[in-house]
C-alpha positions in Angstrom: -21.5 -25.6 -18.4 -21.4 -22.1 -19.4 -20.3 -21.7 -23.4 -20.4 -17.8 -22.5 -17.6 -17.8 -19.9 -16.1 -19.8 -22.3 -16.0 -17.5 -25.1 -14.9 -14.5 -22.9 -12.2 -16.5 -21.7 -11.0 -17.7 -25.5 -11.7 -13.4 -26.8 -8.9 -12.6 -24.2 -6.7 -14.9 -25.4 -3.7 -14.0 -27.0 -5.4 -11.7 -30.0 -5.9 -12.2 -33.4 -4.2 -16.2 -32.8 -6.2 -17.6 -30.0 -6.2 -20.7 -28.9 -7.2 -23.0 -32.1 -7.9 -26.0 -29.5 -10.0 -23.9 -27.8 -12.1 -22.1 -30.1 -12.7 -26.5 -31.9 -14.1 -27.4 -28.0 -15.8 -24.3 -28.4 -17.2 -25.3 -31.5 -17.7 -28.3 -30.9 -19.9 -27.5 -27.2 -22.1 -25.0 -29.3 -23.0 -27.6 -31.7 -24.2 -30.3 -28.7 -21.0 -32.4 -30.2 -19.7 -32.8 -26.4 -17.9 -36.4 -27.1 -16.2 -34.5 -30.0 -15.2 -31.5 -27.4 -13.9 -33.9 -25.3 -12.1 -35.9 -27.7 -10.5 -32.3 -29.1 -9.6 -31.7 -25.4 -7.9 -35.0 -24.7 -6.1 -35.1 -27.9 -4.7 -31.7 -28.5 -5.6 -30.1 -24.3 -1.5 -29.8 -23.9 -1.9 -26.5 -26.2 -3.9 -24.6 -23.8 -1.1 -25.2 -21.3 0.0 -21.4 -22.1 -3.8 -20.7 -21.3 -4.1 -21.4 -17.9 -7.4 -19.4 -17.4 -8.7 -21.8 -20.3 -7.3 -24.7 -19.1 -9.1 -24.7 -15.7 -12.5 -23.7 -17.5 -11.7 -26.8 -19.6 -10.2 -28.9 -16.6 -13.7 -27.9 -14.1 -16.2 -28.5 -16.7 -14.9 -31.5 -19.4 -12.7 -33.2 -16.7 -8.9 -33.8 -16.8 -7.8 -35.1 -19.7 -6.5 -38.6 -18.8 -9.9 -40.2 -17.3 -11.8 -37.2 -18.5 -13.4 -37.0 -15.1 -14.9 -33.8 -13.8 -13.7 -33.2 -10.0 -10.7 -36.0 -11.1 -8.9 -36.8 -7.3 -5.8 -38.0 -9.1 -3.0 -35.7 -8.2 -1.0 -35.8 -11.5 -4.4 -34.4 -13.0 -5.4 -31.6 -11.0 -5.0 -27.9 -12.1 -4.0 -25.4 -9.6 
């Protein structure tokens, strides 16, 4: 899991707003708290949805949000 991609991705995010969900994961990643990131990205991950870029960072490396699977085969969860 790279937290850098992750930060480039969230700095060309719609500036100064950002994606709040994003930059919580984010937050939450950096301080080991990945439960909590996941949590974040299950509860509130229909935000980034005007994020695709972010999404499929989130999507490839927490899982989909449903089973929170990485590499998820079900087709309702897959990002394109």
């Amino acid at each position: 899991m790279n937290l850098q991609d992750l930060e480039q991705i969230l700095a060309r995010t719609n500036q100064p707003m950002g994606s709040s969900t994003g930059r919580a994961i984010l937050a939450s990643l950096k301080a080991g708290k990945e439960d909590e990131a996941r949590t974040v990205y299950s509860n509130d991950g229909d935000k980034l949805y005007q994020y695709p870029e972010l999404l499929k960072w989130m999507y490839q490396n927490l899982g989909c949000r449903t089973h929170g699977m990485v590499g998820c085969k079900q087709k309702w969860c897959q990002i394109n």
